[in-house]
mmCIF file of the N, C-alpha and C atoms, coordinates in Angstrom:
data_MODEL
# 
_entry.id   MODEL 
# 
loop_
_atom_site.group_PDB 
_atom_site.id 
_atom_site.type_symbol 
_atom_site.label_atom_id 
_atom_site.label_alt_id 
_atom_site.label_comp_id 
_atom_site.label_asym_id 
_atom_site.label_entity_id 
_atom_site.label_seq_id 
_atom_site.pdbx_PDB_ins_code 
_atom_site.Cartn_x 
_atom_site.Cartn_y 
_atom_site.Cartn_z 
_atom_site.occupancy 
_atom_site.B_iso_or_equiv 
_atom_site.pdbx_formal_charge 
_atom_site.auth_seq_id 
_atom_site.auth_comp_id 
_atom_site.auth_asym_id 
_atom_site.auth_atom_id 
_atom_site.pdbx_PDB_model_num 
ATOM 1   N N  . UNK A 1 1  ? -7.906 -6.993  0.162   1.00 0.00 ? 1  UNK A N  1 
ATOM 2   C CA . UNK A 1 1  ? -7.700 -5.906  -0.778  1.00 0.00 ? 1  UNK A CA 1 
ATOM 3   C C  . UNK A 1 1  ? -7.011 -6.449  -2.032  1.00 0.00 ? 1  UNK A C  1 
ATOM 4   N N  . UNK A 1 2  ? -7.296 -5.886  -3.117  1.00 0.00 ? 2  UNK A N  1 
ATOM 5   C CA . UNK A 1 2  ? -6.716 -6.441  -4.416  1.00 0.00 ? 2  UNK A CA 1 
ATOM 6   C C  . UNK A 1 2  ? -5.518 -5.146  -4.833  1.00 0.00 ? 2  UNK A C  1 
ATOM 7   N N  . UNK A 1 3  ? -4.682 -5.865  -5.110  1.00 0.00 ? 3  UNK A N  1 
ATOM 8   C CA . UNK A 1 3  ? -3.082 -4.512  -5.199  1.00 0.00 ? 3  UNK A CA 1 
ATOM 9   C C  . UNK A 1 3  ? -2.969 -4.428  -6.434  1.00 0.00 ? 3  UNK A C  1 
ATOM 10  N N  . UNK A 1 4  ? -2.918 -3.496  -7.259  1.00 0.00 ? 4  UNK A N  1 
ATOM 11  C CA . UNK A 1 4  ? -2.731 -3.423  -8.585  1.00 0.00 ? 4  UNK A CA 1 
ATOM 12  C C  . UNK A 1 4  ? -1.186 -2.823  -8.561  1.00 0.00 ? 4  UNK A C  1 
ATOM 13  N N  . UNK A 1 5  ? -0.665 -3.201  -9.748  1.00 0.00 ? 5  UNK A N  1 
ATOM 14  C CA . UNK A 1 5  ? 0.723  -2.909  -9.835  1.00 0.00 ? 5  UNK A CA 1 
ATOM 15  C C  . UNK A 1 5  ? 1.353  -1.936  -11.097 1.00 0.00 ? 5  UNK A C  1 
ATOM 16  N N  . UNK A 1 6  ? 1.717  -1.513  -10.668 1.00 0.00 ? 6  UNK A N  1 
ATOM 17  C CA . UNK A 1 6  ? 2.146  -0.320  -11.982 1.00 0.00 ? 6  UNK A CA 1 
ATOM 18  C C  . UNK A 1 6  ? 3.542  0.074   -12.162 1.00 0.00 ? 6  UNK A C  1 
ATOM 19  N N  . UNK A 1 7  ? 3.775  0.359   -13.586 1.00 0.00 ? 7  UNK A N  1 
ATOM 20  C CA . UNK A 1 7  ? 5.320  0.416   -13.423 1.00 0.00 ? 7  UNK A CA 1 
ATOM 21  C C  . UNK A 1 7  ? 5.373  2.342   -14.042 1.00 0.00 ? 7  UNK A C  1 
ATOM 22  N N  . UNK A 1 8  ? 6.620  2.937   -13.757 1.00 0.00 ? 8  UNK A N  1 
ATOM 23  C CA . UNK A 1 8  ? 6.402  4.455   -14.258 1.00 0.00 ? 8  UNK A CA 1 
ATOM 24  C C  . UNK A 1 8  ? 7.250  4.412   -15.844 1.00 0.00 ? 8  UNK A C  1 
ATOM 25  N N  . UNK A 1 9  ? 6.786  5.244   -16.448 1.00 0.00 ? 9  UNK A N  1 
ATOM 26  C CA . UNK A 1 9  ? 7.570  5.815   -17.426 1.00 0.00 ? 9  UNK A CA 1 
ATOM 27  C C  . UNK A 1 9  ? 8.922  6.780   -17.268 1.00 0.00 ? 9  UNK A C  1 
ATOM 28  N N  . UNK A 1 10 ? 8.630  7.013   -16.046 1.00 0.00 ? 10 UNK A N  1 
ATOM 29  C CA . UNK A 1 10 ? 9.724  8.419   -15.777 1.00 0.00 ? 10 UNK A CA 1 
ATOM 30  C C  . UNK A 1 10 ? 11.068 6.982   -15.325 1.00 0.00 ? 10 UNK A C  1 
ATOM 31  N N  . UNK A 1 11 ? 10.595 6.272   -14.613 1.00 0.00 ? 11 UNK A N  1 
ATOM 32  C CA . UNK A 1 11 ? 11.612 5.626   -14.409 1.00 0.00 ? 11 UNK A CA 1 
ATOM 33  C C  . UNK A 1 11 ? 11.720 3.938   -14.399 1.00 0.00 ? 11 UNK A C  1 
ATOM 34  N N  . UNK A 1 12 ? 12.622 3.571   -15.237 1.00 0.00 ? 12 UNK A N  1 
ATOM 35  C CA . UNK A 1 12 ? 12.290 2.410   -15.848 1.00 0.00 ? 12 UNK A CA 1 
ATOM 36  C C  . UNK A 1 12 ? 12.417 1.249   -14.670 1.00 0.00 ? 12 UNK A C  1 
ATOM 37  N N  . UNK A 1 13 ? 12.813 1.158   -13.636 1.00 0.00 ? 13 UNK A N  1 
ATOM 38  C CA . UNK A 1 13 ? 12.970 0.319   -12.354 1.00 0.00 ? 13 UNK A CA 1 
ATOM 39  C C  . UNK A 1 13 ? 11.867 0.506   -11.120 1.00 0.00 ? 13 UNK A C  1 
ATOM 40  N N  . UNK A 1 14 ? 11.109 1.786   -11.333 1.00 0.00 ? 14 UNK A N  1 
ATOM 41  C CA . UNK A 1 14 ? 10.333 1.938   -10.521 1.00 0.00 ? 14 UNK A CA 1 
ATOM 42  C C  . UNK A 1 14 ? 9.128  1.736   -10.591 1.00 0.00 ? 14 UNK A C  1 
ATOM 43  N N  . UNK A 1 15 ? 8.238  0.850   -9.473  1.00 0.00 ? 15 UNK A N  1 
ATOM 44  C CA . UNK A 1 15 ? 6.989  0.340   -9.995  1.00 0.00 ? 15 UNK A CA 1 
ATOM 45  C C  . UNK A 1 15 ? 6.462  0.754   -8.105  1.00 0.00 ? 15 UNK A C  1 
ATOM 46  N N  . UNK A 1 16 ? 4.862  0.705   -8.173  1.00 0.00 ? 16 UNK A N  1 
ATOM 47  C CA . UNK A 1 16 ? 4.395  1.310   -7.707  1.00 0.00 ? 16 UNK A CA 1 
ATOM 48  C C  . UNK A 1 16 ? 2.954  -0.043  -6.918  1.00 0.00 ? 16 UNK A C  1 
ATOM 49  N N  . UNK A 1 17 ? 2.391  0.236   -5.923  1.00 0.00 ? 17 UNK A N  1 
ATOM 50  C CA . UNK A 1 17 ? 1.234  -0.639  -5.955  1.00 0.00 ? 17 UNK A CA 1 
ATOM 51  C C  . UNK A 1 17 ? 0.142  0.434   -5.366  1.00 0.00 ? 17 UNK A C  1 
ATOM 52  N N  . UNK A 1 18 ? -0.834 -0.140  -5.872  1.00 0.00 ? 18 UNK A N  1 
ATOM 53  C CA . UNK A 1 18 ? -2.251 0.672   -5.704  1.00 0.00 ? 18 UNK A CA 1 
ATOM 54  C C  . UNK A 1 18 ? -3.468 -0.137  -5.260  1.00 0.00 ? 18 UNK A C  1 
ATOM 55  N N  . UNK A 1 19 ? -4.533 0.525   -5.015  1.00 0.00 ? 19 UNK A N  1 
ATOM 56  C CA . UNK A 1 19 ? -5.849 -0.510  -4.942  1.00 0.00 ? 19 UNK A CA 1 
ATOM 57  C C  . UNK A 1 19 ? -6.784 -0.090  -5.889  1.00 0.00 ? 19 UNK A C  1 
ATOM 58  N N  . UNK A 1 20 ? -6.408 0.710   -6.326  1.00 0.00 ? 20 UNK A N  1 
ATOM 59  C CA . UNK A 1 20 ? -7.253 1.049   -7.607  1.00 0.00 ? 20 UNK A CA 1 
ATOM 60  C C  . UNK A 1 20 ? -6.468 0.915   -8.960  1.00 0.00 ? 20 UNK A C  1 
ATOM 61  N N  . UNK A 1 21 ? -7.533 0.179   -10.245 1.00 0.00 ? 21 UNK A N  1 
ATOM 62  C CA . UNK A 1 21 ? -7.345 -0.111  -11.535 1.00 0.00 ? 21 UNK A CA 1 
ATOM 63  C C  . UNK A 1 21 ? -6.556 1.392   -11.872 1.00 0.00 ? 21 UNK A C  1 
ATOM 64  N N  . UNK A 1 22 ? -7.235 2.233   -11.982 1.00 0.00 ? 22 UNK A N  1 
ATOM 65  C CA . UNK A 1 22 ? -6.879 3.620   -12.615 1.00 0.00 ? 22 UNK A CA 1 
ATOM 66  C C  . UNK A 1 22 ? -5.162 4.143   -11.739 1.00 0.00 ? 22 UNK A C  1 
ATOM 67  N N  . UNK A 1 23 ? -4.483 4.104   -10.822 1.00 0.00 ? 23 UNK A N  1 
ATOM 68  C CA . UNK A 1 23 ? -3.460 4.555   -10.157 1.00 0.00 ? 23 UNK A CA 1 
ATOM 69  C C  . UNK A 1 23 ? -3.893 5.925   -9.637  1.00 0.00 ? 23 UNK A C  1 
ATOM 70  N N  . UNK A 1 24 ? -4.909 6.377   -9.495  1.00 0.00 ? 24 UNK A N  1 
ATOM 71  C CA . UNK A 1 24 ? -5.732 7.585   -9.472  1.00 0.00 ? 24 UNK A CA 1 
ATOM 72  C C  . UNK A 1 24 ? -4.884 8.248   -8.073  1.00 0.00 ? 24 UNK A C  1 
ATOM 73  N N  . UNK A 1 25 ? -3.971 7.928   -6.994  1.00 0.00 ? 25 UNK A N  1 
ATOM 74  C CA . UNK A 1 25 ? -3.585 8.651   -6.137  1.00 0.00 ? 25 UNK A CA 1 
ATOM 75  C C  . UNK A 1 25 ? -1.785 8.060   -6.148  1.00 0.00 ? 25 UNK A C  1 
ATOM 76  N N  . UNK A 1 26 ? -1.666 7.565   -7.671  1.00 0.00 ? 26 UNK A N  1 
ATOM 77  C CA . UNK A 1 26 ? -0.037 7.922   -7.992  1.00 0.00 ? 26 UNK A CA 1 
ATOM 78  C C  . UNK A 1 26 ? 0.748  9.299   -7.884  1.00 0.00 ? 26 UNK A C  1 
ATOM 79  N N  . UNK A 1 27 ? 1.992  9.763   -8.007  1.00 0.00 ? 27 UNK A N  1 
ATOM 80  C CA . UNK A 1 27 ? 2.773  10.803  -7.709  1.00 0.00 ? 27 UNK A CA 1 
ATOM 81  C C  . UNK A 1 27 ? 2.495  10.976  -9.348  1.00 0.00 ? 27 UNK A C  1 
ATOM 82  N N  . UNK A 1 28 ? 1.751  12.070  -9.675  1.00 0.00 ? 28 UNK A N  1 
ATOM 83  C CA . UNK A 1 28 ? 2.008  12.631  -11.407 1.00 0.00 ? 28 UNK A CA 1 
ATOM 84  C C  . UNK A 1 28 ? 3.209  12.668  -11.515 1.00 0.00 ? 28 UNK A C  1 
ATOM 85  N N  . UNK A 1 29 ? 4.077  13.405  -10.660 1.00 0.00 ? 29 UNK A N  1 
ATOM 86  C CA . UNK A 1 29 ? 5.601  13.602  -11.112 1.00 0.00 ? 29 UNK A CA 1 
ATOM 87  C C  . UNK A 1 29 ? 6.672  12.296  -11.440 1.00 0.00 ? 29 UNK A C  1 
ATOM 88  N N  . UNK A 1 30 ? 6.301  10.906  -11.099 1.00 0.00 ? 30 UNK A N  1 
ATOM 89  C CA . UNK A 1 30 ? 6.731  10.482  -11.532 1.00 0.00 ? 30 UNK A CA 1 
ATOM 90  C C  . UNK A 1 30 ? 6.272  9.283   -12.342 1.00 0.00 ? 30 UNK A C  1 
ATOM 91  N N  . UNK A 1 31 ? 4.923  9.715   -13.346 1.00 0.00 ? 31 UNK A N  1 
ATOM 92  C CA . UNK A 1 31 ? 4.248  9.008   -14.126 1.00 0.00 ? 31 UNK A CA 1 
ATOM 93  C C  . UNK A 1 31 ? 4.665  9.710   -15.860 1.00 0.00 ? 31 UNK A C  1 
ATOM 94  N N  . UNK A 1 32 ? 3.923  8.965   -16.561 1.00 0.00 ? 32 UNK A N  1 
ATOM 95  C CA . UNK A 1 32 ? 3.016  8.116   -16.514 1.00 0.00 ? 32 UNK A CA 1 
ATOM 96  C C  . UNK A 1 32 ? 3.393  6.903   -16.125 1.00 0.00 ? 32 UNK A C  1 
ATOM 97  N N  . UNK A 1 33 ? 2.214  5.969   -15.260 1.00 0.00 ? 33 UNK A N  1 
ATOM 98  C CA . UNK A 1 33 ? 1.909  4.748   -15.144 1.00 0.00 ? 33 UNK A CA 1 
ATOM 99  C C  . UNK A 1 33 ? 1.589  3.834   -15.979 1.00 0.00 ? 33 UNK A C  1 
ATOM 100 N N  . UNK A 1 34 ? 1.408  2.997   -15.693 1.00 0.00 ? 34 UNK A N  1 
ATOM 101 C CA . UNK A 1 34 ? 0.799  2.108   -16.661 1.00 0.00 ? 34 UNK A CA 1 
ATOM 102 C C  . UNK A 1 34 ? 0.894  0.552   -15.741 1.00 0.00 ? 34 UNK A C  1 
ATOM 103 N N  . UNK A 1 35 ? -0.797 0.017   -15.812 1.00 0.00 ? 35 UNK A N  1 
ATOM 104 C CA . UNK A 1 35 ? -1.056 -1.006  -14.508 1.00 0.00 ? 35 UNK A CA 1 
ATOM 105 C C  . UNK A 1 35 ? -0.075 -2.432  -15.817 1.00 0.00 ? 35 UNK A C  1 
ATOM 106 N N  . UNK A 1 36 ? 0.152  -3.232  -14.417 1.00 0.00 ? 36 UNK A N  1 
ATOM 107 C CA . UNK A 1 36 ? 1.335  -4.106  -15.484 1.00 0.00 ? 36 UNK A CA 1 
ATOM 108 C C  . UNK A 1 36 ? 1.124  -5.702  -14.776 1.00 0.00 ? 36 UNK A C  1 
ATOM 109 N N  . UNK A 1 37 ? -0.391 -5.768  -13.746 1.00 0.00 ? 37 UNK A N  1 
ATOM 110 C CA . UNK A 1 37 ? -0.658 -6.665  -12.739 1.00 0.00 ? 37 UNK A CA 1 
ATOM 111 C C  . UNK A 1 37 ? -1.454 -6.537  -11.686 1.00 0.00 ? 37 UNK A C  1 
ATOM 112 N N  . UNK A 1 38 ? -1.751 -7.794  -10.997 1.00 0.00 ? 38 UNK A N  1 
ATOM 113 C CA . UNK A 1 38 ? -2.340 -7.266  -9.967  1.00 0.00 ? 38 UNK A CA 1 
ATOM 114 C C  . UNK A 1 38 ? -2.304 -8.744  -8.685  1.00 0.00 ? 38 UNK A C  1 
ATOM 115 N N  . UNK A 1 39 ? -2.101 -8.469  -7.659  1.00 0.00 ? 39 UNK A N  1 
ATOM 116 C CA . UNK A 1 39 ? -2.340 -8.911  -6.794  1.00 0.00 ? 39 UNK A CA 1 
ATOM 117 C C  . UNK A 1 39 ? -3.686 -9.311  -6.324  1.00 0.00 ? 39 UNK A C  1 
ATOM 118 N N  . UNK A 1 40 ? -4.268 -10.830 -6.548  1.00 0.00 ? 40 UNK A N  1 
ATOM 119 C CA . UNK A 1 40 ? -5.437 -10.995 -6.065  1.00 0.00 ? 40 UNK A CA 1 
ATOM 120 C C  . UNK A 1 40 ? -5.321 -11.265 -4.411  1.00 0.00 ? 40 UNK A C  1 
ATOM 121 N N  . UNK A 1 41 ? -6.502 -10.718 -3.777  1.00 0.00 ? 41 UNK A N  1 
ATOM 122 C CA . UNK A 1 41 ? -7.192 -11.177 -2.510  1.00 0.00 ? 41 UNK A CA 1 
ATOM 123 C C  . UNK A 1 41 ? -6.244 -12.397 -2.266  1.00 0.00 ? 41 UNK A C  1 
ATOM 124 N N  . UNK A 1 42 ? -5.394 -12.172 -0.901  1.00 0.00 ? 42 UNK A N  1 
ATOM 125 C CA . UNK A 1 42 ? -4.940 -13.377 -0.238  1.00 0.00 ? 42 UNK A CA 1 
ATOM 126 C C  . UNK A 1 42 ? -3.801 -13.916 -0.717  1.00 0.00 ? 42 UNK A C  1 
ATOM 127 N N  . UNK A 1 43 ? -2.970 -13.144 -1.376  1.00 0.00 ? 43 UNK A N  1 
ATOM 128 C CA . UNK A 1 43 ? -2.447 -13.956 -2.460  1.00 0.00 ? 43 UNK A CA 1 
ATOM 129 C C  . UNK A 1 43 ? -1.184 -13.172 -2.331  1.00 0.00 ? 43 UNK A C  1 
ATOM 130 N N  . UNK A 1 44 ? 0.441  -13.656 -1.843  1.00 0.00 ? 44 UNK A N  1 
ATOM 131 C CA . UNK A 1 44 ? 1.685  -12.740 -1.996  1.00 0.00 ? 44 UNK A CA 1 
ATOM 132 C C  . UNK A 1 44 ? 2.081  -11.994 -3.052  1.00 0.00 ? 44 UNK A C  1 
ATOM 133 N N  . UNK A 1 45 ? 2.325  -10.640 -2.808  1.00 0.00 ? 45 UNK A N  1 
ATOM 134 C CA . UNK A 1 45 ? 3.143  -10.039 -3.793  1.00 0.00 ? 45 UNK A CA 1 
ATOM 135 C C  . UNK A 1 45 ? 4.578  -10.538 -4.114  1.00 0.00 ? 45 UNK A C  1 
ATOM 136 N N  . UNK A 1 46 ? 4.687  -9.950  -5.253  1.00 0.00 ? 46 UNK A N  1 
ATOM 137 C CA . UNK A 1 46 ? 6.001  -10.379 -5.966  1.00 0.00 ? 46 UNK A CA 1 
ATOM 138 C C  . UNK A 1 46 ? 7.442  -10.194 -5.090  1.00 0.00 ? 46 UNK A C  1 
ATOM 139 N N  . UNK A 1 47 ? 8.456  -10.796 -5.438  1.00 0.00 ? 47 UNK A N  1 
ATOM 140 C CA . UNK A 1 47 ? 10.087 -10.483 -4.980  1.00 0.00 ? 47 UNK A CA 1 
ATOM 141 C C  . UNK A 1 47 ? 9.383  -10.136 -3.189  1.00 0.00 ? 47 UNK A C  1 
ATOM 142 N N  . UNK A 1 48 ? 8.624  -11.331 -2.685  1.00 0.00 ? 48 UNK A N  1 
ATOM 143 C CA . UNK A 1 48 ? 9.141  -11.639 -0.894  1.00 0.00 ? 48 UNK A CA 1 
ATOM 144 C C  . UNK A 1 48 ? 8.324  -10.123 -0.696  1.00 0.00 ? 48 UNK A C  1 
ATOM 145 N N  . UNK A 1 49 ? 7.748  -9.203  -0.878  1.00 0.00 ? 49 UNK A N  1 
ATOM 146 C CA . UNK A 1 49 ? 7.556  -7.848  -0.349  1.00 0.00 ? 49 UNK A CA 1 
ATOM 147 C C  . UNK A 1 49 ? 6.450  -8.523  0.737   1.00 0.00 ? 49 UNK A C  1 
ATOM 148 N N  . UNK A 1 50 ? 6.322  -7.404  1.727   1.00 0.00 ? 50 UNK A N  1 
ATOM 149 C CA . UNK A 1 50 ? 5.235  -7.868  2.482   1.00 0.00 ? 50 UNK A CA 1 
ATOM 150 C C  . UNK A 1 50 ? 3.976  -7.086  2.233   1.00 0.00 ? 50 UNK A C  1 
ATOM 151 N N  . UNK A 1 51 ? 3.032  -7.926  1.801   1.00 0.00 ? 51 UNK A N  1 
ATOM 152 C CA . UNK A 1 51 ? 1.795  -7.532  1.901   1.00 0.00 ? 51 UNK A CA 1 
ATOM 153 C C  . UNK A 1 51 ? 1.108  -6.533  3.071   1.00 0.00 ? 51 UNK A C  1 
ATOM 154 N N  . UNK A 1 52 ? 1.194  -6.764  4.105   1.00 0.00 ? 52 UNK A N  1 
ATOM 155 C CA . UNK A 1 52 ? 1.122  -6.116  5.212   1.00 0.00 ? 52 UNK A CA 1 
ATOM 156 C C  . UNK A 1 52 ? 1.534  -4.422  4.978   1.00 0.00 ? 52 UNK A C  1 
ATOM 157 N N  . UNK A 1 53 ? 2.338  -4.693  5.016   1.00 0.00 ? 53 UNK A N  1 
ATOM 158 C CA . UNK A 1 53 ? 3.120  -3.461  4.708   1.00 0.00 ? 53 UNK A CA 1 
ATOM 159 C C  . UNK A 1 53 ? 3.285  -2.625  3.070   1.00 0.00 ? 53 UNK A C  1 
ATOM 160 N N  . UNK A 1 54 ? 2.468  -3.247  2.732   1.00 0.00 ? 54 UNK A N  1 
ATOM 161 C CA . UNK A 1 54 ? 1.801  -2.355  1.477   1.00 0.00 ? 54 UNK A CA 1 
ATOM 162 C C  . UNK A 1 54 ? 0.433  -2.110  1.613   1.00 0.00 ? 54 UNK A C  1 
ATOM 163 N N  . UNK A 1 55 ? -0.424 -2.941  2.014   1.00 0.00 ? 55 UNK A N  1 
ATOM 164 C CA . UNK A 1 55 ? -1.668 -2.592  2.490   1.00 0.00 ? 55 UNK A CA 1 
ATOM 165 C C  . UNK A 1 55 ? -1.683 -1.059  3.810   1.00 0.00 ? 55 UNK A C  1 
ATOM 166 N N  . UNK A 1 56 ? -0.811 -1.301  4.208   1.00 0.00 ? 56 UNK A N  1 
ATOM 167 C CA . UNK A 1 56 ? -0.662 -0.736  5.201   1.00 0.00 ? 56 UNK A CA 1 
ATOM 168 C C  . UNK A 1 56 ? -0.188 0.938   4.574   1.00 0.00 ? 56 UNK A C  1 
ATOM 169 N N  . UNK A 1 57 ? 0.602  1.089   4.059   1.00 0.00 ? 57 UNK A N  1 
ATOM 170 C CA . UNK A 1 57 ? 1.092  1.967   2.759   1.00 0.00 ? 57 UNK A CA 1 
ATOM 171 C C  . UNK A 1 57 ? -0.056 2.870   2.185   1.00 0.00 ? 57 UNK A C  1 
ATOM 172 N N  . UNK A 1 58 ? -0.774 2.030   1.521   1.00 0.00 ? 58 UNK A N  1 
ATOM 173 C CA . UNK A 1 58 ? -2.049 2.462   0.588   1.00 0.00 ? 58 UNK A CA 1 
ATOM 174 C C  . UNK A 1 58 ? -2.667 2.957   1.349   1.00 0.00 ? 58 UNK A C  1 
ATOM 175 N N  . UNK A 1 59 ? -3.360 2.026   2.698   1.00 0.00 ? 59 UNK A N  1 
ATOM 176 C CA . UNK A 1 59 ? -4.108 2.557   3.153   1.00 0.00 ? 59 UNK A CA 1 
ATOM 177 C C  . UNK A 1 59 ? -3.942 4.089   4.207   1.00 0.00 ? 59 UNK A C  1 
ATOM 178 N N  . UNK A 1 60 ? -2.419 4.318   4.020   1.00 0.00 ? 60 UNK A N  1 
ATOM 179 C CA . UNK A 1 60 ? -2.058 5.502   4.721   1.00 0.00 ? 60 UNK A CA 1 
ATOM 180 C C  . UNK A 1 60 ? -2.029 6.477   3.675   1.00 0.00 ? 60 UNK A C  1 
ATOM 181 N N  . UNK A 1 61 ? -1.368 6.821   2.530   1.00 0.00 ? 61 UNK A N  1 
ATOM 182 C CA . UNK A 1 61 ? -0.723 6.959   1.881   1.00 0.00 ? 61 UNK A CA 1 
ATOM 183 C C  . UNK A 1 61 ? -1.722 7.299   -0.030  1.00 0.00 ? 61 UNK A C  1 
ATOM 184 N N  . UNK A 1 62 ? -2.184 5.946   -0.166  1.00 0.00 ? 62 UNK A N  1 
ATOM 185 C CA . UNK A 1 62 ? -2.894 5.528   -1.216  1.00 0.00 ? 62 UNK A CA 1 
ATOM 186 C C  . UNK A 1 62 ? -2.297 4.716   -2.378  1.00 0.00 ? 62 UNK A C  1 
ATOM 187 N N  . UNK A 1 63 ? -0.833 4.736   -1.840  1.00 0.00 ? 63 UNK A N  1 
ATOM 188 C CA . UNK A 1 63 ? 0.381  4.374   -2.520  1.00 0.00 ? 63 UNK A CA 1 
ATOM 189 C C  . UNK A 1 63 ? 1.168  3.481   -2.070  1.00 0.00 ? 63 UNK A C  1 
ATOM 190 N N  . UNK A 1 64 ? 1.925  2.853   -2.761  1.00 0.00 ? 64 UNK A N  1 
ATOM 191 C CA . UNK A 1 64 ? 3.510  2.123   -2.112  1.00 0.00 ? 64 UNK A CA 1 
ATOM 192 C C  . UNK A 1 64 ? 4.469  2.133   -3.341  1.00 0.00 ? 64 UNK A C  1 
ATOM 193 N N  . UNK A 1 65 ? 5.484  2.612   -3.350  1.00 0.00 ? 65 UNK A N  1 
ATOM 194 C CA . UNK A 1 65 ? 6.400  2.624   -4.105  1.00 0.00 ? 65 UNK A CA 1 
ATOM 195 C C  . UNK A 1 65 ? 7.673  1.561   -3.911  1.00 0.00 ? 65 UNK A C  1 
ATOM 196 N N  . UNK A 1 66 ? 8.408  1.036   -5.275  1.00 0.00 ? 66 UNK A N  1 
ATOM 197 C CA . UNK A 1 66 ? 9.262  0.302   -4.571  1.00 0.00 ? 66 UNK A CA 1 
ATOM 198 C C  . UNK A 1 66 ? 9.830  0.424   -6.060  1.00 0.00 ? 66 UNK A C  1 
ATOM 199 N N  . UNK A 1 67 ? 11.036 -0.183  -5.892  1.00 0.00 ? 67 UNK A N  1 
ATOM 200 C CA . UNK A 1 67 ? 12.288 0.121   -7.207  1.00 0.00 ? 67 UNK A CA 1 
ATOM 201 C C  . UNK A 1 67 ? 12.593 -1.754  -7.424  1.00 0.00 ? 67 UNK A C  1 
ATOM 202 N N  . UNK A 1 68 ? 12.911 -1.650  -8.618  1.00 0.00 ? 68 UNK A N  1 
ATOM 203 C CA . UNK A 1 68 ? 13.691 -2.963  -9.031  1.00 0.00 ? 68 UNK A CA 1 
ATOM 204 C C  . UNK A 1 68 ? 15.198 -3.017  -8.498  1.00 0.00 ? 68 UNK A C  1 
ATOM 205 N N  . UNK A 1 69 ? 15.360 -3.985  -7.850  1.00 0.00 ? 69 UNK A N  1 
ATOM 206 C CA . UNK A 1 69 ? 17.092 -4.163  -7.822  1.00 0.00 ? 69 UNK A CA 1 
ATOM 207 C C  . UNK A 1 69 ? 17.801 -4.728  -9.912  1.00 0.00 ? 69 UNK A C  1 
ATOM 208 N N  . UNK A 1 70 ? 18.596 -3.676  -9.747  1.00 0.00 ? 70 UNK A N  1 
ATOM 209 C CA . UNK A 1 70 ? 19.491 -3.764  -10.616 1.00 0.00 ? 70 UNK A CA 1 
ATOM 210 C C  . UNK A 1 70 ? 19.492 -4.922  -11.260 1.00 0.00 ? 70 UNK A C  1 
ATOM 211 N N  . UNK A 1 71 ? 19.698 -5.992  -11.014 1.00 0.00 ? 71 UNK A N  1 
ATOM 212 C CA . UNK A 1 71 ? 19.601 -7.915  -11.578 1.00 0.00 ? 71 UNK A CA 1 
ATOM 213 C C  . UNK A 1 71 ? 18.345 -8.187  -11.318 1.00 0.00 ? 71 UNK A C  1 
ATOM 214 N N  . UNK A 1 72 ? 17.071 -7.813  -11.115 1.00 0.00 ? 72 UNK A N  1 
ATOM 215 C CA . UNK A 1 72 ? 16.256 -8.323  -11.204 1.00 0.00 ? 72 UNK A CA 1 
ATOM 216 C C  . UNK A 1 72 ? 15.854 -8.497  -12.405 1.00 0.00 ? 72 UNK A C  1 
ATOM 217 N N  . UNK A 1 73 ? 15.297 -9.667  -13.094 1.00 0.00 ? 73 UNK A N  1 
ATOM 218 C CA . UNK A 1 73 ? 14.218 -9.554  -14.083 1.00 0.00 ? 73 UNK A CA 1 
ATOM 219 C C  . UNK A 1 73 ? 13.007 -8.430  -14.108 1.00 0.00 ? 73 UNK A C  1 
ATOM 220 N N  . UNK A 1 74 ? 12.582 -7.366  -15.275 1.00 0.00 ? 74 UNK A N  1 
ATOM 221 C CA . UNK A 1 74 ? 11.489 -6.610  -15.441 1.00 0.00 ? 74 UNK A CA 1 
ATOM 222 C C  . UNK A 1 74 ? 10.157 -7.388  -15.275 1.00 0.00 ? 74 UNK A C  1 
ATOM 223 N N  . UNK A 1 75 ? 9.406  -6.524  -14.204 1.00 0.00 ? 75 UNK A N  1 
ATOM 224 C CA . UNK A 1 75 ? 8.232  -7.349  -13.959 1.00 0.00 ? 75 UNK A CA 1 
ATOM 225 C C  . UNK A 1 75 ? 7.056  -6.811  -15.475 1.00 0.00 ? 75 UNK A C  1 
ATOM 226 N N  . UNK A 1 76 ? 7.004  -7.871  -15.712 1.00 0.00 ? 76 UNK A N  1 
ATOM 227 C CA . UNK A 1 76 ? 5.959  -6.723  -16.788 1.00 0.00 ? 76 UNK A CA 1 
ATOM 228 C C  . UNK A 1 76 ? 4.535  -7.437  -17.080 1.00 0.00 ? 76 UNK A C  1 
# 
């Protein structure tokens, strides 16, 4: 699966992963989105997350949400 990554407008630490380009089964309430990356086929997501368990997410869900820690660098 290819993970696309999105960060929200509503909140500047919170970013989101999807399998679709468009974010088409994001939370409106806390968009707008905007895709900022993407995870190719086979390939780890960013900051250690587990793949597994975002695939796993989406495919329940359509979604995975996750927040920046405070000192992290902005993924952009």
């Amino acid at each position: 699966m290819r993970i696309y990554i999105f960060k929200s407008d509503a909140s500047s630490k919170l970013r989101a992963f999807a399998a679709d380009l468009s974010g088409s089964k994001l939370p409106d309430r806390l968009g707008p989105w905007h895709a900022v990356g993407v995870v190719g086929l086979g390939k780890d997501p960013p900051y250690k997350l587990s793949r597994d368990h975002i695939e796993r997410a989406i495919n329940a869900d359509g979604f995975q949400l996750w927040r920046m820690k405070a000192d992290s660098p902005s993924a952009s």
